[in-house]
C-alpha positions as CSV (number, residue, x, y, z in Angstrom):
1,X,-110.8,212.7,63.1
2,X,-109.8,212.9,59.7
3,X,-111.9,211.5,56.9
4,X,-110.5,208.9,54.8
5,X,-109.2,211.0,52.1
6,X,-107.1,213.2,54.5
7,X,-105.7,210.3,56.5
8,X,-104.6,208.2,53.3
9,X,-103.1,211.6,52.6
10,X,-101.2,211.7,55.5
11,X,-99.7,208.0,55.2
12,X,-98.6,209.2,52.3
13,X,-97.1,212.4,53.9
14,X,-93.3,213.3,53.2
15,X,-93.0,214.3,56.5
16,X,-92.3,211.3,58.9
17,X,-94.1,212.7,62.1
18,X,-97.3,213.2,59.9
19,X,-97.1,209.7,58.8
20,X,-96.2,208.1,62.4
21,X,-99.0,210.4,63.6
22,X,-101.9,208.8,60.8
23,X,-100.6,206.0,61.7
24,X,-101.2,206.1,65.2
25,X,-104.6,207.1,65.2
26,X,-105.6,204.4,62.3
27,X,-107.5,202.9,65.0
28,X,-110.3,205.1,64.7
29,X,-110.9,204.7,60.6
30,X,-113.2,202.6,59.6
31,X,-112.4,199.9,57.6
32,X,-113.4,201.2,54.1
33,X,-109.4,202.7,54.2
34,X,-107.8,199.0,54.3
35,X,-108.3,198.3,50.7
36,X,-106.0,201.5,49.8
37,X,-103.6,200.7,52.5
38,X,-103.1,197.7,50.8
39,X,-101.5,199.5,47.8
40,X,-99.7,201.7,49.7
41,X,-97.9,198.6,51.9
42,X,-96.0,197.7,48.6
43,X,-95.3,201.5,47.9
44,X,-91.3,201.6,46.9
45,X,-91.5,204.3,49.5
46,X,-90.3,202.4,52.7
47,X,-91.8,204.9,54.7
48,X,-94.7,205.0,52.9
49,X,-95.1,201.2,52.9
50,X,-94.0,200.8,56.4
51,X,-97.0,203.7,57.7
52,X,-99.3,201.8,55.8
53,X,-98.6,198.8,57.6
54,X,-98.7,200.0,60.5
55,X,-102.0,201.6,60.3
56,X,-103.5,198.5,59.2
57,X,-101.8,196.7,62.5
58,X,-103.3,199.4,64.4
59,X,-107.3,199.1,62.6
60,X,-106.5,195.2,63.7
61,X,-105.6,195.5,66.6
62,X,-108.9,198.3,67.2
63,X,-111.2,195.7,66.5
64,X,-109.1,192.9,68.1
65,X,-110.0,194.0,71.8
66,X,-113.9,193.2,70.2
67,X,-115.4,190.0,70.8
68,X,-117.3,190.3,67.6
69,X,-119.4,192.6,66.2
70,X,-119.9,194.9,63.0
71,X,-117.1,196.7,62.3
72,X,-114.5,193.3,63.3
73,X,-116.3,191.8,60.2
74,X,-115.8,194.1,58.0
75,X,-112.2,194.5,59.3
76,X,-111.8,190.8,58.7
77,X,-114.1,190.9,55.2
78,X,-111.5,193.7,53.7
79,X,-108.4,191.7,54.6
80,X,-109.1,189.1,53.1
81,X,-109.7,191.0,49.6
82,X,-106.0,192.0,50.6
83,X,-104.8,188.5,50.6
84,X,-106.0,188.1,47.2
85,X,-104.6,188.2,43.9
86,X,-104.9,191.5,43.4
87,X,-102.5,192.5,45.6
88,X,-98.5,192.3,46.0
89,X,-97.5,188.6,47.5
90,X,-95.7,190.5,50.8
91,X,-99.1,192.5,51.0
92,X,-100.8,188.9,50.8
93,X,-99.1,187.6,53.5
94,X,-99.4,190.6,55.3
95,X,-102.9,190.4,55.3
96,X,-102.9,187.0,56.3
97,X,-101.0,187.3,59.1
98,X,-103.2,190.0,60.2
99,X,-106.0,187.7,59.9
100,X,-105.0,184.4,62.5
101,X,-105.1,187.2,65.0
102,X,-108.7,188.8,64.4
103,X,-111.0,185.9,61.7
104,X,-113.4,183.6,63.0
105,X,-114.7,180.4,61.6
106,X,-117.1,182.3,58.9
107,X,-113.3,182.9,57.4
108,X,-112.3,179.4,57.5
109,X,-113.4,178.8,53.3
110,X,-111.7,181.6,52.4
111,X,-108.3,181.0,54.0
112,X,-108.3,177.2,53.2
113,X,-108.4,177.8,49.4
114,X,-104.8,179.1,49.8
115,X,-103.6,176.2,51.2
116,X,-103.5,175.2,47.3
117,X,-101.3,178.3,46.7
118,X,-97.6,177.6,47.0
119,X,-96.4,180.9,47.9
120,X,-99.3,181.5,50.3
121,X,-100.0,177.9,51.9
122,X,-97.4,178.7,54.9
123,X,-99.5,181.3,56.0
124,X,-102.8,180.6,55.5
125,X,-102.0,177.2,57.8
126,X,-100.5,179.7,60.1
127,X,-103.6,181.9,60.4
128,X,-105.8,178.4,60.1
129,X,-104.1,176.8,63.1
130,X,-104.7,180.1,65.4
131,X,-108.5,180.3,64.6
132,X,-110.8,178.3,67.0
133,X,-113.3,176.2,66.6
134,X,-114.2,172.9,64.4
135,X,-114.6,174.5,60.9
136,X,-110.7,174.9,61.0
137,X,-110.2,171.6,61.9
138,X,-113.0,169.7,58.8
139,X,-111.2,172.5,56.8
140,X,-107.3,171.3,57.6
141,X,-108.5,167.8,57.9
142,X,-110.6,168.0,53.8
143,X,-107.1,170.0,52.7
144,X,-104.4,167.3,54.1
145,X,-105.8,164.8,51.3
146,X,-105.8,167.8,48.6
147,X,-102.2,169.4,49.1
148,X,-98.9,168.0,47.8
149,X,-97.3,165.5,49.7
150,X,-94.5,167.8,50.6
151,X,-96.9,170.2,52.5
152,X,-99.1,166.9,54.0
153,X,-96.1,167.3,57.3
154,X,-97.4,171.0,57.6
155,X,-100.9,170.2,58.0
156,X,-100.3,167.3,60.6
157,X,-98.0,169.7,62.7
158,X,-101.5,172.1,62.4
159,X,-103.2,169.3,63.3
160,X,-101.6,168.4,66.5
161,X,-100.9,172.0,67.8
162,X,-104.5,172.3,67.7
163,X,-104.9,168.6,69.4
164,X,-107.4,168.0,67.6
165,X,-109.0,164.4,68.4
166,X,-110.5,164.1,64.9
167,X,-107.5,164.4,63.7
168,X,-106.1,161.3,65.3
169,X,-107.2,158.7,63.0
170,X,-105.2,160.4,60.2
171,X,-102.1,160.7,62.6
172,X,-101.9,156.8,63.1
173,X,-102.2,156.3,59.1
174,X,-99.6,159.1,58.5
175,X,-97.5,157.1,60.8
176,X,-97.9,154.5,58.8
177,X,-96.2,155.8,55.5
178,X,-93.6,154.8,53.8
179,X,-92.5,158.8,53.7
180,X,-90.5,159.6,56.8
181,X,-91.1,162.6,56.5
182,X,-95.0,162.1,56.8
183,X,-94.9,159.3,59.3
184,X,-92.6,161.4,61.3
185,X,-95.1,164.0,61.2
186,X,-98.0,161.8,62.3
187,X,-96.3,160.1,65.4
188,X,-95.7,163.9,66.4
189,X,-99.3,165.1,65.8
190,X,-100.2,161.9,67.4
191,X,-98.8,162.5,70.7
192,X,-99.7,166.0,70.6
193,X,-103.4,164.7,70.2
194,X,-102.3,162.0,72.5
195,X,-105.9,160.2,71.8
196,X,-105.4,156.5,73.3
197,X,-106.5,154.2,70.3
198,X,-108.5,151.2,70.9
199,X,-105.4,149.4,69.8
200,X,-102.1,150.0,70.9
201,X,-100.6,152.3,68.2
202,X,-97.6,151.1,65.5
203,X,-95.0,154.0,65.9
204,X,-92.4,153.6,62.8
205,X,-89.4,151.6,62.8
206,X,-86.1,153.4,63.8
207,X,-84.6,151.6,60.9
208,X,-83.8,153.7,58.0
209,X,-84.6,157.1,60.4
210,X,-81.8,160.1,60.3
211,X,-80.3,160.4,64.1
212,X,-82.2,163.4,64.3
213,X,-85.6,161.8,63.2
214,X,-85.0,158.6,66.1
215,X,-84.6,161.7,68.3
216,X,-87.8,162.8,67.1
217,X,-89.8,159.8,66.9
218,X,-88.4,158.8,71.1
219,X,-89.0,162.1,71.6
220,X,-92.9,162.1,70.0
221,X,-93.2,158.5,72.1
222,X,-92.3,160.3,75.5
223,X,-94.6,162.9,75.3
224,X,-97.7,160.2,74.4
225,X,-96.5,158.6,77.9
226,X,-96.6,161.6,80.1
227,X,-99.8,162.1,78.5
228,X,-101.3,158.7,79.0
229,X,-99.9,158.5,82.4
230,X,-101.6,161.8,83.0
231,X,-104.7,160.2,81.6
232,X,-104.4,157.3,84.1
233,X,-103.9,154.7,81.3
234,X,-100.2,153.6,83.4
235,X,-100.0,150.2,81.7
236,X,-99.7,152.0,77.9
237,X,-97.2,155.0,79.7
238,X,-95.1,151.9,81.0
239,X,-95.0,149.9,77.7
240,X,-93.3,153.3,76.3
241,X,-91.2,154.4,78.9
242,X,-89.3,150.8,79.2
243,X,-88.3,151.6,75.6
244,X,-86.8,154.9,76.4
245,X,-85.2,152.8,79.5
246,X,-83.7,149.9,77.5
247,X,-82.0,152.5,75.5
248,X,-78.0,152.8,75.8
249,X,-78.4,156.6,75.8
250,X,-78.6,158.0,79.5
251,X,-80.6,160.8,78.6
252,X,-83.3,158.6,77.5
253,X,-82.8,156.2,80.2
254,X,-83.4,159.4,82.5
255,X,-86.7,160.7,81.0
256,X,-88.0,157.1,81.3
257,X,-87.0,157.3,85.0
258,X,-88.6,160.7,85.6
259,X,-92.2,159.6,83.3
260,X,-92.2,156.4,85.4
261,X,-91.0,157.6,89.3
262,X,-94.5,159.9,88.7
263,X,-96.9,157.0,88.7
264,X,-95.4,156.6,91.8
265,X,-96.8,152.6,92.0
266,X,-95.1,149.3,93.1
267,X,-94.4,148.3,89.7
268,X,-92.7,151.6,89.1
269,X,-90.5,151.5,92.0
270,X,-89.3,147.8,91.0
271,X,-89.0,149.1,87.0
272,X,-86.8,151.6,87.8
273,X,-85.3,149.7,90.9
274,X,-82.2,148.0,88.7
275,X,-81.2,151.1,87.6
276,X,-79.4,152.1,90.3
277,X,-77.0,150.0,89.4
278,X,-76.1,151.9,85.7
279,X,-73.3,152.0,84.7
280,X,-73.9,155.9,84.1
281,X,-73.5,158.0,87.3
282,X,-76.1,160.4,86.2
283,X,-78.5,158.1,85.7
284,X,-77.7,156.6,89.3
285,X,-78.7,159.7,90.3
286,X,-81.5,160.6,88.9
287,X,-82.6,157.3,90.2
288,X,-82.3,158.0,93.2
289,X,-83.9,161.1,93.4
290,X,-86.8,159.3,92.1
291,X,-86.9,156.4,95.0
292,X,-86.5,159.3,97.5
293,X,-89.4,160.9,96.0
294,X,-91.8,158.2,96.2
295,X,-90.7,157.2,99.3
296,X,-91.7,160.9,100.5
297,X,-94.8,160.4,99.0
298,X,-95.7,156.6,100.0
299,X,-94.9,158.4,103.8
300,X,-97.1,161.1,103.4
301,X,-100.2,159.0,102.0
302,X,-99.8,156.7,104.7
């Protein structure tokens, strides 16, 4: 194995196979190298740049296959002096990226400060969102009242990937707001979350929506159905899925069907029961596919 001197050498090697090769066997450095593979990644030697970035994919992914331990901490430790100012931004993103995939929880402060930074707050939600347990979620949930309104959306879509339950409380007042942007946000988080509220929930107003934000917000709606009809709460899936139904749209109307044949109870059957009758053939269908499956179902229970 080379020391460190000798592989940075090599990265920096006019010869192509030499670099591919240092590369390669990155893996086995230690992490005292990642610093100086920093610099080189912005090298205006594309091959240069492009070994160095691969040999610091190649340390992360080394220490990646580790559950923990020393040398994954000083991995992590040294990458995030890359995505500091001290650095080209593309390196600082770089580095960030390379972090969601390998930092733990004792990273969290670190990353969140950058959720401040406008050229870096993409990716540092990005590598927030991808790293487990509840210090991301305090962190996301401290920085949502912090950040620019602009970015607020961001954070909720963080929020809700991660399901966060903590989170729902903020997703019902986001839904709230008088920026549709925002409250277009929060009813997504808030289905992703899909956290039943002691109160039935205030979804906003299709008034004064774009066509593709009522797409969203029905959208956002069906999926806190399917998930409270997973849950077993059936009377709050109905209450949602007969507003998909009373909609002129047939692929709505057809959703609702689907979400509601599942519950497979006699109020289902005599919800969806008149739509057989619709006016649009697809829906008839569907329809009926959905009586035959419960009817297959009611025989099999019996």
């Amino acid at each position: 194995m080379p020391d460190k001197d000798q592989f940075l050498s090599q990265i920096q090697s006019d010869n192509p196979e030499v670099r591919f090769a240092a590369w390669r066997a990155a893996g086995e450095m230690g992490a005292e190298v990642i610093p100086e593979l920093g610099r080189l990644s912005a090298s205006p030697n594309p091959g240069v740049a492009k070994a160095a970035r691969e040999a610091l994919s190649t340390i992360v992914h080394s220490v990646g296959k580790e559950a923990g331990g020393a040398r994954r901490a000083e991995v992590v430790k040294q990458l995030l002096g890359l995505a500091g100012d001290g650095y080209a931004q593309p390196v600082r993103v770089f580095a960030l990226r390379r972090l969601s995939l390998i930092a733990g929880e004792d990273a969290v402060p670190a990353i969140a400060k950058y959720l401040q930074d406008p050229d870096l707050r993409e990716e540092a939600v990005y590598c927030l969102e991808r790293i487990p347990g509840s210090a991301t979620i305090k962190a996301l949930l401290t920085a949502y009242k912090e950040v620019k309104a602009d970015f607020q959306p961001r954070i909720l879509a963080a929020l809700g990937h991660r399901r966060a339950e903590e989170a729902a409380p903020l997703a019902q007042e986001a839904m709230r707001s008088a920026n549709k942007e925002i409250a277009l946000a929060g009813i997504k988080a808030f289905a992703r979350i899909a956290k039943k509220p002691p109160a039935a929930p205030k979804f906003p107003e299709p008034a004064g929506l774009t066509e593709w934000q009522k797409v969203d917000r029905l959208d956002s709606m069906l999926r806190y159905a399917d998930e409270q009809a997973r849950q077993g709460n059936l009377a709050e899936a109905m209450r949602l899925y007969k507003i998909a139904l009373e909609r002129p749209e047939e692929h709505w109307q057809c959703a609702a069907v689907i979400g509601i044949a599942k519950m497979g109870t006699p109020e289902a059957a005599a919800t969806i029961f008149p739509k057989l009758k619709s006016g649009h053939r697809t829906v008839r269908l569907i329809v009926r596919q959905a009586w035959e499956a419960m009817a297959k179902a009611a025989g099999q229970k019996a």
